[in-house]
Structures are given as structure tokens and as C-alpha cells.
N, C-alpha and C positions, 0 to 999 in steps of 0.2 A: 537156128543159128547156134552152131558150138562151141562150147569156150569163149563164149559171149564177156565179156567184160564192159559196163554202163558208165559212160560220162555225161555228166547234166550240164549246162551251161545258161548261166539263168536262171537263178534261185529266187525269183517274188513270187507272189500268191501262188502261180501255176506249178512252176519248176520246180518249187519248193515240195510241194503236197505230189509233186510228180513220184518225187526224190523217196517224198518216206514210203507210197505209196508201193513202190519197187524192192524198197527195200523192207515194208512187212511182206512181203508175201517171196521171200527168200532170194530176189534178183542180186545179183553179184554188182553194184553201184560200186566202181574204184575211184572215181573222182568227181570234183565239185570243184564249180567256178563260177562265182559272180563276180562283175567287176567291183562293188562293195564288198570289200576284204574281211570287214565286219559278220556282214549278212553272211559270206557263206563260209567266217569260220564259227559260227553260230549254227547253223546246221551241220556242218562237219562235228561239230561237240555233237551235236544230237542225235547222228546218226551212227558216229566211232568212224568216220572217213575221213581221212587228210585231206586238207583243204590244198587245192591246187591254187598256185602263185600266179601261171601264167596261160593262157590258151595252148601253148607248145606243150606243156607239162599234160593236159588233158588229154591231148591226142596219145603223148605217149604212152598213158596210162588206161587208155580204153582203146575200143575198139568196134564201139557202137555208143553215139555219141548224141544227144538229143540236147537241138537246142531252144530255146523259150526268149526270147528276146524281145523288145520295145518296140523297133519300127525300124523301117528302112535302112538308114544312116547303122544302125545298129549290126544288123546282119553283115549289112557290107564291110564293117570293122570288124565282125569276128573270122568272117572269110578273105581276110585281105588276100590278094595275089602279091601284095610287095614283098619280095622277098626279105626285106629288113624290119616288118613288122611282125609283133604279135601278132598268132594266127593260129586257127585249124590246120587249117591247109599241110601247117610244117610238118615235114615226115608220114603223111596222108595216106600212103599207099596201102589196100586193102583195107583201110577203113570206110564203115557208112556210119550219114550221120542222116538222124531226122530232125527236121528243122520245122519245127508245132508252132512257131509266130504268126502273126496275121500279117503280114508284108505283102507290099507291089508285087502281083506276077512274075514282073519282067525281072525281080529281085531273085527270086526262086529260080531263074531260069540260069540266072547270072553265076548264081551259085552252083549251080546242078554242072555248066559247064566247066566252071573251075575244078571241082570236084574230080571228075571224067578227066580231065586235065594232070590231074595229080594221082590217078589212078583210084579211084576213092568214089566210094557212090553217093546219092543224095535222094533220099525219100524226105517229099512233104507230107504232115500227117497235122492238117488244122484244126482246129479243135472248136466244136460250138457245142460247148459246155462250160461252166463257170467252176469256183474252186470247190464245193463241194465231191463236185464228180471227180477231181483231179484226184481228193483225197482215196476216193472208196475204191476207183478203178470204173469210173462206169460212165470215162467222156464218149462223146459222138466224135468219131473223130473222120475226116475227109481225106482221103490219101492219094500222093500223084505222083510223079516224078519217075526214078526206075523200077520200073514192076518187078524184075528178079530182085533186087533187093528189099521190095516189102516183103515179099510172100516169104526174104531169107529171114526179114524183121518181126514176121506175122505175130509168131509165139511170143515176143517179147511186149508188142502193141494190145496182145490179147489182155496182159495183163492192167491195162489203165486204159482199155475200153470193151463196152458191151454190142460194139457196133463198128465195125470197120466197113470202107467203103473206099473201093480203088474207082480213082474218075478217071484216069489218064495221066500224059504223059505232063512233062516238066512244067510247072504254071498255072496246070488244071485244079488242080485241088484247093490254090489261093485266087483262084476265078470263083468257083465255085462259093467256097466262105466268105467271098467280098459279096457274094449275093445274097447270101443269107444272113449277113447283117448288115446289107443294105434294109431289108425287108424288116428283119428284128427293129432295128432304128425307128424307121418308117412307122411299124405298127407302134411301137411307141409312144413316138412324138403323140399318133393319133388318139391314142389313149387319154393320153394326159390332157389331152383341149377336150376330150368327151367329157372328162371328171371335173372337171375346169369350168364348164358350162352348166351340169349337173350342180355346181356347188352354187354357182352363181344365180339359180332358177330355184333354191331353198330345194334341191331331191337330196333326198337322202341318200350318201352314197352305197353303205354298205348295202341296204336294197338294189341299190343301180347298179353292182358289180353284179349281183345276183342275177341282175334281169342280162346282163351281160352275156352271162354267163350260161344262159337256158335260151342266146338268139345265135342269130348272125353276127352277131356283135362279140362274140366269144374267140378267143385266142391263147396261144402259150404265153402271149406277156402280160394278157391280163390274171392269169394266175400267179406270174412271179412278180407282177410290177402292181398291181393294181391296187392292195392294199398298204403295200409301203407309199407310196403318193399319198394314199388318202389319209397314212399315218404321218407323213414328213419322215417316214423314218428311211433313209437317202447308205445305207454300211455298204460299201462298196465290193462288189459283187466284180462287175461289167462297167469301167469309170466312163463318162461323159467325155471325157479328152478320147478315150481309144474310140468312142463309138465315133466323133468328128475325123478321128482319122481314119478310120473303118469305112465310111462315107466316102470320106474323098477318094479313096483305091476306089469306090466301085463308080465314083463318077467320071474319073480316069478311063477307069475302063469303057465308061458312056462315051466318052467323048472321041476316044478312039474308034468306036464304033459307031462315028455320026448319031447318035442320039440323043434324042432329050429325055432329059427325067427330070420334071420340077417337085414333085414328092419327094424326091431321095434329094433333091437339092434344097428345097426349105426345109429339111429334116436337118441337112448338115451346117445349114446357116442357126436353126435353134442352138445345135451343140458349142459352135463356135458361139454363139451368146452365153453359151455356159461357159466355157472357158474364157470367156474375155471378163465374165464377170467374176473370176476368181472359185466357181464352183467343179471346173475341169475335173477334180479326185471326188466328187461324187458318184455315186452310183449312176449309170444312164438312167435310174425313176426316176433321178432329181430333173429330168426336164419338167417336171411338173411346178418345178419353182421359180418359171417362167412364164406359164398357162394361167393360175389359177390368181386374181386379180387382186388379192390379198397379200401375195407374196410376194409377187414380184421384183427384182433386185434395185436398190435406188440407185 
């Protein structure tokens, strides 16, 4: 893409480390926008970019436009179609934007038409990778929406991941991530009642991770999650509220397809126990402080 010019929209953990992550390795970032005015003139200091005021300002200031946002409700307010709102959308023409949130398919789909609508493209590019990887350049990232515009996106994506993956057309690629952290969730929870049961039977855990670790019983969450459980040590990573709502997308999507999932649906009622218990900004290993019979919340 030539004369590329980068807008981020969205500056917490992700968007943020996106941001600088773009902007060490020489990408041309012309604006920044969070709806905390604070937050993102705190990275505009840090990074020497003007901090944009309003969603209109970014548009008109870029020209390839990524954005990192909360959930649903969210998305749908940075893409308003009202003409008298704050928007992307405003003056849109010839621009794409990739949209890296974890949001409802039918969210992405909504968007992708608006988009085509205002002449403007829309690549989803999901990410299942945590903030580390945002920093170094080296998320997974799931890509769908319009394929001429990724491949026009490619070189700019190359640089904040080591693995690109086009699934398909509008919807696909937040299909896709709704399953693979359905699955992440799932193997989770089950982590945490094996370490749970293990503590409660006097094993040792750090051995127990080990045997883990050398069976069938071995997984990517028990390397990331499994000795912070066993420490309590819960820094938030991947939080407990996003994983319940990560859950409900992919049960949504169960239910649309006549299906049952009681795994991914007691999965998502443990996280709602987290969240109702006030532990929601944990890390999703804090489901562990629901399991293990010591800790449990009063």
C-alpha cells in the first residue's frame, strides 16, 4: 500500500503497544484516538503525534485505519451510519480500515457493509495473542473481510505479526476467533479444577504441572496460565470479563446453529461468577479463585 498513512483507534493494552510497535520500526502513525482524552494524549506525548479530538479528525488524517475496541456497542459507535454522529465513516471514501476487536460476526459484517457503502474497505484482522506480542510484532493474527484489501494491507500487517491467515469473506475471521477462545476459555476453566483438586488431595503442584506437562494432559494454557494459578499471581494479560464475553459470541453463534455446547456454556457461567464477584479485571487464570476450595469468594 503507498503513501500509506496509519490511524489507531483504541489505545488500551492492545492498540496502544500496536501504536508504538508501528511506530518503532519506522510506519508513518498520523493519528491517535481514544475516547479517554487523557490516555491518548499520553501516548500522543510519547510517541510526538497529535492527538485526534474526534473520530472525523482520524479519518481525515489517515488513510489506513486500525481499530482495537471493547465490544459490540462499541464498534457500532465508532461506525455510526448517522449522519450527525461522530464517525469513521465521515469522508470515508478510499479509505480501509482494519478492525482487530473481538466482536459479534454479524458486527463485522455490519461494518464491512457500511464501509462498501461509503466507498471504503473493511479487513478484520483478530488477534490471539496477548500484549506482549502486540509490543514485539509477533501477534497471530486471523484475517477476513475483503481480500483485495488485505493483500493491499499485507506489508503493513507483516509488521505486528509473524503469521497471517486469510479465512474468508466478511464475519469469517470473528467466527473463527470466537472459536478459539471458546476453546482457550474451556481449556482453562479445566485447568483450574485439575489444580483445584490436585491442591485439595495434598499433590504437589509444581510436580503436577510437570506431569502435565510430559502427558495428555499438556496444553498452551498450561504453560501460560498454570503457574500463575498455582502463584495467585492473576496481572492481567487476557481479563475474565472479555473471556465471558468471548464465550457468549461463540455461544451466539451455537445457538444459531442449533447446537449445544455445555463445556463452553459452564465455562461462560464460571466467568460470569467472576464478574459478578467483582474479579471481572482479573486475568482469565483468576478463574482459579473460584476452583480451588480455599479461596473461594464470600
Amino acid at each position: 500500500m503507498s503513501d500509506v498513512s496509519i490511524g489507531i483507534v483504541g489505545l488500551g493494552r492492545m492498540g496502544a503497544n500496536m501504536a508504538r510497535r508501528l511506530v518503532e520500526v519506522g510506519q508513518p502513525v498520523t493519528a491517535l484516538y481514544d475516547r479517554d482524552a487523557f490516555v491518548c494524549g499520553e501516548l500522543a506525548r510519547e510517541l510526538s503525534i497529535e492527538a485526534s479530538v474526534t473520530l472525523r479528525d482520524v479519518t481525515a488524517h489517515a488513510n489506513l485505519i486500525f481499530t482495537v475496541v471493547s465490544d459490540d456497542a462499541a464498534m457500532e459507535a465508532i461506525f455510526s451510519a448517522d449522519p450527525a454522529a461522530d464517525s469513521l465513516l465521515a469522508d470515508a471514501s478510499g479509505k480501509t480500515f482494519v478492525n482487530c476487536a473481538t466482536v459479534s460476526p454479524s458486527v463485522h459484517i455490519a461494518v464491512d457493509e457500511r464501509c462498501r457503502a461509503r466507498g471504503a474497505a473493511a479487513v478484520e484482522a483478530c488477534m490471539a495473542s496477548s500484549i506482549p506480542q502486540a509490543r514485539n510484532g509477533t501477534l497471530y493474527l486471523m484475517c477476513g473481510g475483503d481480500e483485495a484489501a488485505f493483500e493491499r494491507v499485507r506489508p503493513v500487517l507483516a509488521h505486528l505479526s509473524t503469521a497471517l491467515q486469510f479465512v474468508g469473506g466478511p464475519g469469517k475471521a470473528a467466527q473463527v476467533k470466537a472459536l478459539v477462545n471458546m476453546l482457550m476459555n474451556i481449556n482453562t476453566a479445566g485447568l483450574a479444577e485439575a489444580l483445584a483438586l490436585g491442591h485439595a488431595l495434598g499433590i504437589d503442584l509444581t510436580q503436577l504441572r510437570t506431569i502435565f506437562a510430559q502427558t495428555g494432559a499438556n496444553s498452551r494454557v498450561l504453560e501460560t496460565d498454570g503457574a500463575d494459578m498455582q502463584a495467585r499471581d492473576h496481572e492481567v494479560y487476557f481479563s475474565a470479563a472479555h473471556a465471558a464475553k468471548d464465550s457468549g459470541i461463540a455461544l451466539a453463534l451455537a445457538r444459531a446453529a442449533q447446537l449445544d455446547l455445555p463445556l463452553a456454556a459452564a465455562t461462560k457461567a464460571q466467568y460470569d461468577a467472576m464478574v459478578a464477584a467483582g474479579l471481572g479485571g482479573l486475568d482469565k487464570s483468576g478463574i482459579a479463585e473460584l476452583t480451588f476450595a480455599d479461596r473461594k469468594p464470600r
